[in-house]
C-alpha positions as CSV (number, residue, x, y, z in Angstrom):
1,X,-10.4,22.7,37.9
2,X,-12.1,19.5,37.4
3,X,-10.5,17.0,35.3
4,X,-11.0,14.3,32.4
5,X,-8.7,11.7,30.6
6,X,-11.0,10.3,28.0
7,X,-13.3,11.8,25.7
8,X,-15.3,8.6,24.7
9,X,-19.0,7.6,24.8
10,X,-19.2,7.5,28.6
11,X,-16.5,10.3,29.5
12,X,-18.4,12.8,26.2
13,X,-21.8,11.6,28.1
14,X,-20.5,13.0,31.4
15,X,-18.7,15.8,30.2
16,X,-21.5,17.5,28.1
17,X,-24.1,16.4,30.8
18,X,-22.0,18.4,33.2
19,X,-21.4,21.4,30.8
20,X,-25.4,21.4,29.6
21,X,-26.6,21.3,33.4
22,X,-24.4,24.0,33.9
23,X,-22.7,22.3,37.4
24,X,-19.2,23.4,36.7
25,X,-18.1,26.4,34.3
26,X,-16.6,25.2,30.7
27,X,-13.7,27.6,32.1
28,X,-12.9,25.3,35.3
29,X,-12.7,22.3,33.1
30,X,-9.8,20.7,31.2
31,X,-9.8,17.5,29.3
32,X,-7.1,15.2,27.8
33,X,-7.7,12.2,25.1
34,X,-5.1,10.3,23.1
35,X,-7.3,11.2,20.1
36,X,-6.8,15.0,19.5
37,X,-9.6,15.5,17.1
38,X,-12.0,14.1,20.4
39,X,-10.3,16.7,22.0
40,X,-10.7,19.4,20.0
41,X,-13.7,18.4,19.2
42,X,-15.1,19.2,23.0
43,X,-13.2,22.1,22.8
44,X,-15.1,23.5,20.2
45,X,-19.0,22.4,20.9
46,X,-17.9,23.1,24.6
47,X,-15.6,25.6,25.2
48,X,-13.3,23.9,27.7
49,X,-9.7,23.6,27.9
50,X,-7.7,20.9,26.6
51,X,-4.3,19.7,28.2
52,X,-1.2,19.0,26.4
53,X,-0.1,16.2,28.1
54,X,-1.2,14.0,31.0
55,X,1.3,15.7,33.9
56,X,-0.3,19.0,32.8
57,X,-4.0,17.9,33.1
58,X,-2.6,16.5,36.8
59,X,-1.7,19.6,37.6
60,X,-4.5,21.5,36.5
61,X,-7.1,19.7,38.4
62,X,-7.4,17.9,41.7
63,X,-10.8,15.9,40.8
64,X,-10.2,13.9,37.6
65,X,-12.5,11.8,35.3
66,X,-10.5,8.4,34.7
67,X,-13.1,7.4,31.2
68,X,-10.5,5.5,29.0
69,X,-11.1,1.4,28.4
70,X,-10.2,-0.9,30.9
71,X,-7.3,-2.6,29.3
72,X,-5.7,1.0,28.8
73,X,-5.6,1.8,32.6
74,X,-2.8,0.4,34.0
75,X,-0.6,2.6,31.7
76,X,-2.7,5.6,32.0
77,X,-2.1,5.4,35.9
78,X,1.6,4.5,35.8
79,X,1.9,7.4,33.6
80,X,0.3,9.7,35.8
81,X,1.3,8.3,39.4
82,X,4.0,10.7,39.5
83,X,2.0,13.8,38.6
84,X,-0.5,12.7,41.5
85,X,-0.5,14.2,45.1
86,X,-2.5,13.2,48.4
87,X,-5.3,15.8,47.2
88,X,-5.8,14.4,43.9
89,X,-9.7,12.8,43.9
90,X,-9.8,9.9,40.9
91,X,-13.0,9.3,39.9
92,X,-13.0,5.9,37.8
93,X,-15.9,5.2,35.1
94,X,-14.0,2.0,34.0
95,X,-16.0,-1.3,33.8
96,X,-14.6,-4.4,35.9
97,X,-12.0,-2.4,37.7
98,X,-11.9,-2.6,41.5
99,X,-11.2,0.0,43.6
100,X,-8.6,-2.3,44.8
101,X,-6.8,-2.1,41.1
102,X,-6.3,1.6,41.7
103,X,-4.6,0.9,45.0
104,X,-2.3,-1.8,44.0
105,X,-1.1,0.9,41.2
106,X,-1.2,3.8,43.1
107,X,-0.8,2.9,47.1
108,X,-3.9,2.0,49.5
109,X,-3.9,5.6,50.4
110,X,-5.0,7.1,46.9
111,X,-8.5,8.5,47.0
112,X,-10.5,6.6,44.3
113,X,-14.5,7.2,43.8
114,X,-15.9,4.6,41.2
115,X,-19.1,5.1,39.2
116,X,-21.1,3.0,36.9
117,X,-23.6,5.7,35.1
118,X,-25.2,5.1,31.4
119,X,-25.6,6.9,28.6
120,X,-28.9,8.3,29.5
121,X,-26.4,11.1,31.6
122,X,-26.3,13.1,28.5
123,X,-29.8,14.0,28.7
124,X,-30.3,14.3,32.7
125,X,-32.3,10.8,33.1
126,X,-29.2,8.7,33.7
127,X,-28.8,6.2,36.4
128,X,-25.3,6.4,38.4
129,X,-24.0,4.2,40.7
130,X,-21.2,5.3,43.1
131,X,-18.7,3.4,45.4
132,X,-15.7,4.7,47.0
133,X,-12.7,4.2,48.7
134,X,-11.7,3.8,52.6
135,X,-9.4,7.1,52.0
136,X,-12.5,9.2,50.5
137,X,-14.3,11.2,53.2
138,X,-18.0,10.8,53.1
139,X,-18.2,15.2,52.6
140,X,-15.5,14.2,49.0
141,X,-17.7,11.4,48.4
142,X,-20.9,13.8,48.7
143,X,-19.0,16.5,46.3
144,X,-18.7,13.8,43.7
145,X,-22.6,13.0,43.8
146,X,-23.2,16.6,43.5
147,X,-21.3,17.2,40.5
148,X,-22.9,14.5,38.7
149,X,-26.2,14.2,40.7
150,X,-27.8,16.5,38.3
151,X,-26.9,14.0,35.1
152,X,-30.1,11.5,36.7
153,X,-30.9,9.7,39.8
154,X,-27.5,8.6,42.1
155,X,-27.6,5.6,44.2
156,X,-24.5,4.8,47.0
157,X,-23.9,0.9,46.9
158,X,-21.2,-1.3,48.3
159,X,-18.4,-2.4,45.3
160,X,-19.5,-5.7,45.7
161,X,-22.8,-5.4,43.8
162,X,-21.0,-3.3,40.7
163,X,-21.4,-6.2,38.4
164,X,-24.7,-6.5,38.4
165,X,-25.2,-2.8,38.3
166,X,-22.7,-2.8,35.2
167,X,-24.8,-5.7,33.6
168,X,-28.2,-3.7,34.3
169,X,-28.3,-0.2,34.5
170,X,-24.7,0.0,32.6
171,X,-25.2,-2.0,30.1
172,X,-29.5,-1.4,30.0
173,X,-29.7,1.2,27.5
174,X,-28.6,-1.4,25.1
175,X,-31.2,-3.6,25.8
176,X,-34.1,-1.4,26.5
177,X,-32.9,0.5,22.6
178,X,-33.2,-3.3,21.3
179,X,-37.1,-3.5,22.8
180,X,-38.0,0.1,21.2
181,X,-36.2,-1.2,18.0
182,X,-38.2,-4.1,18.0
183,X,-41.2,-2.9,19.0
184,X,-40.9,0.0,16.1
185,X,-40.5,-2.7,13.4
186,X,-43.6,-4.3,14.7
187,X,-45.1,-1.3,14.0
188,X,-43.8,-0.9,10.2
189,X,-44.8,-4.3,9.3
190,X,-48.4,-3.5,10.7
191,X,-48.6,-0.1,8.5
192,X,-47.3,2.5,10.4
193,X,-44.6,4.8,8.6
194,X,-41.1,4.5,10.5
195,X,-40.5,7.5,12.2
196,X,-44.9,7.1,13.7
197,X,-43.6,4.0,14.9
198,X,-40.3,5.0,16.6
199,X,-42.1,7.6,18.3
200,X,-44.6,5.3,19.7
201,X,-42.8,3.2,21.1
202,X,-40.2,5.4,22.6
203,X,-42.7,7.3,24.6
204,X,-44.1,4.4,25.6
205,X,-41.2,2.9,27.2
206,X,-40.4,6.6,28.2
207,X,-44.0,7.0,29.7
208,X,-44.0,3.4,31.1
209,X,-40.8,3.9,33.3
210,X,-42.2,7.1,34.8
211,X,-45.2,5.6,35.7
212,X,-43.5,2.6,37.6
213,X,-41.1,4.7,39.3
214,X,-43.8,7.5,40.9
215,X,-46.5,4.7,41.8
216,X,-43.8,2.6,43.1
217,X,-46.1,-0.6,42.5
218,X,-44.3,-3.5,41.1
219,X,-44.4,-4.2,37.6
220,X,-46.7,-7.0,37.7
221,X,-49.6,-5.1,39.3
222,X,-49.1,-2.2,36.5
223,X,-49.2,-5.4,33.8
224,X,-52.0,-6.7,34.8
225,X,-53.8,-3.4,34.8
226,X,-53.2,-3.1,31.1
227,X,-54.2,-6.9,30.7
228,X,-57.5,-7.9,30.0
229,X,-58.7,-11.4,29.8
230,X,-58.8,-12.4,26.1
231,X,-57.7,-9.1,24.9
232,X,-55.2,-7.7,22.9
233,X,-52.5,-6.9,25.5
234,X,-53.1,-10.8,26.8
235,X,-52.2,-12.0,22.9
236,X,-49.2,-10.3,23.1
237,X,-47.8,-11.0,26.1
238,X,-48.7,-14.8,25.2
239,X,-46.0,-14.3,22.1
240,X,-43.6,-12.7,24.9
241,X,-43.8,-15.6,27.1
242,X,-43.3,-18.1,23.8
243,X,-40.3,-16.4,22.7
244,X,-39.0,-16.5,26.3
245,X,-38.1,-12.9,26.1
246,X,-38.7,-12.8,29.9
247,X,-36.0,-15.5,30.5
248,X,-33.4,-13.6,27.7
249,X,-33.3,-10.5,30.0
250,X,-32.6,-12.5,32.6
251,X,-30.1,-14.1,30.9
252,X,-28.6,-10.9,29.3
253,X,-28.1,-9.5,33.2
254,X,-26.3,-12.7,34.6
255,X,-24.3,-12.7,31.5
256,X,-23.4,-9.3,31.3
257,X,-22.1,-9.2,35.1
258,X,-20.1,-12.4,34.6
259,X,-18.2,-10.8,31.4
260,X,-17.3,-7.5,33.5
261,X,-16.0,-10.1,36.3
262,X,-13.7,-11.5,33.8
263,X,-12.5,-7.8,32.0
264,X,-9.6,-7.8,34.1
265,X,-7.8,-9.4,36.8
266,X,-9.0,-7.6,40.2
């Protein structure tokens, strides 16, 4: 049985991006959340099995989903450390928490796989980010990208760079919603009915990303393509640059990682 505590906005992502792929059976999964009507809500839409308590979810399943807000997981683990055996696989989705945190609660034996994915999961095109810990065997840590490698790309990356990856591809969605938002209104106020507008600049963005990622050129060569001297794309990038929009992303990343330093102590 596969397991989840927390039925939130990343653990629901996961959770119906595993269910809709179809990587594990509704049947073989078994879901806990403080909030009962999150529960039965998956239980529902999804058909899977809901525990009664935390011990019982323990029991049930020997690869868990740890998705519950970082200031609630100390109290989460101390309530299940006693439930937990050496087979027991924790898979944490929890910003700013260290793989480290996990030992100190749970001893430096306890098998702990972190991942940073984004919302994008629910729809297959998510980006996920996975570390692990000294006690995880590379064939466990190769399960775990399985499961969720259908739910977008997966990249393997030392714990050490999770901050940034929290601030950008975590926390991205965000920003990149803000641009098509933006770009949208732009849209409106130059005529275009709403939904037009949304549209276009979704699939842009949409159509955009794809094209980066299968030429594999960098960004600026694909700019500068779409840029002609004195035209219209040149205009607007000229109002980009004055707005220092450029310089704000940047900013948004360096800020972002530094707040998920600071969520918790290590």
């Amino acid at each position: 049985m596969l397991g989840f505590i927390g039925c939130g906005t990343m653990g629901g992502a996961l959770l119906e991006g595993i269910v809709k792929k179809q990587l594990v059976a509704p049947k073989e999964i078994v879901v806990f959340d403080k909030e009962i009507e999150k529960m039965l809500f998956y239980k529902q839409s999804l058909q899977v099995n809901t525990a009664d308590d935390l011990p019982s979810l323990c029991r049930q399943s020997q690869k868990i989903f740890l998705a519950v807000k970082p200031r609630d997981m100390k109290e989460l683990l101390s309530e299940i450390k006693p439930a937990l055996n050496t087979g027991h696989l924790l898979i944490s989705v929890a910003a700013g928490l260290y793989i480290s945190f996990f030992q100190e609660q749970l001893g430096a034996t306890a098998k702990i796989v972190r991942i940073m994915p984004n919302t994008p999961c629910l729809v297959g095109e998510g980006m996920i980010v996975l570390s692990k810990s000294q006690s995880v065997s590379e064939e466990e840590e190769k399960e775990v990208a399985t499961l969720i490698g259908s739910l977008g790309k997966v990249l393997f990356l030392e714990e050490t760079y999770m901050s940034a990856v929290t601030a950008l591809s975590g926390s991205g969605p965000a920003y990149i919603l803000l641009v098509i938002e933006a770009l949208a209104e732009g849209g409106v106020e130059m005529g275009l009915s709403w939904d037009t507008a949304l549209t276009l600049a979704a699939q842009t963005v949409l159509g955009t990303a794809k094209l980066l990622l299968e030429t594999k050129e960098h960004p600026a060569v694909l700019k500068n393509k779409v840029t002609s001297p004195g035209g219209t794309t040149s205009a607007g990038l000229l109002a980009l640059e004055e707005g220092a929009v450029r310089n704000a992303f940047i900013k948004a990343v360096i800020q972002s990682a530094e707040r998920e330093k600071n969520l918790l102590l290590k």
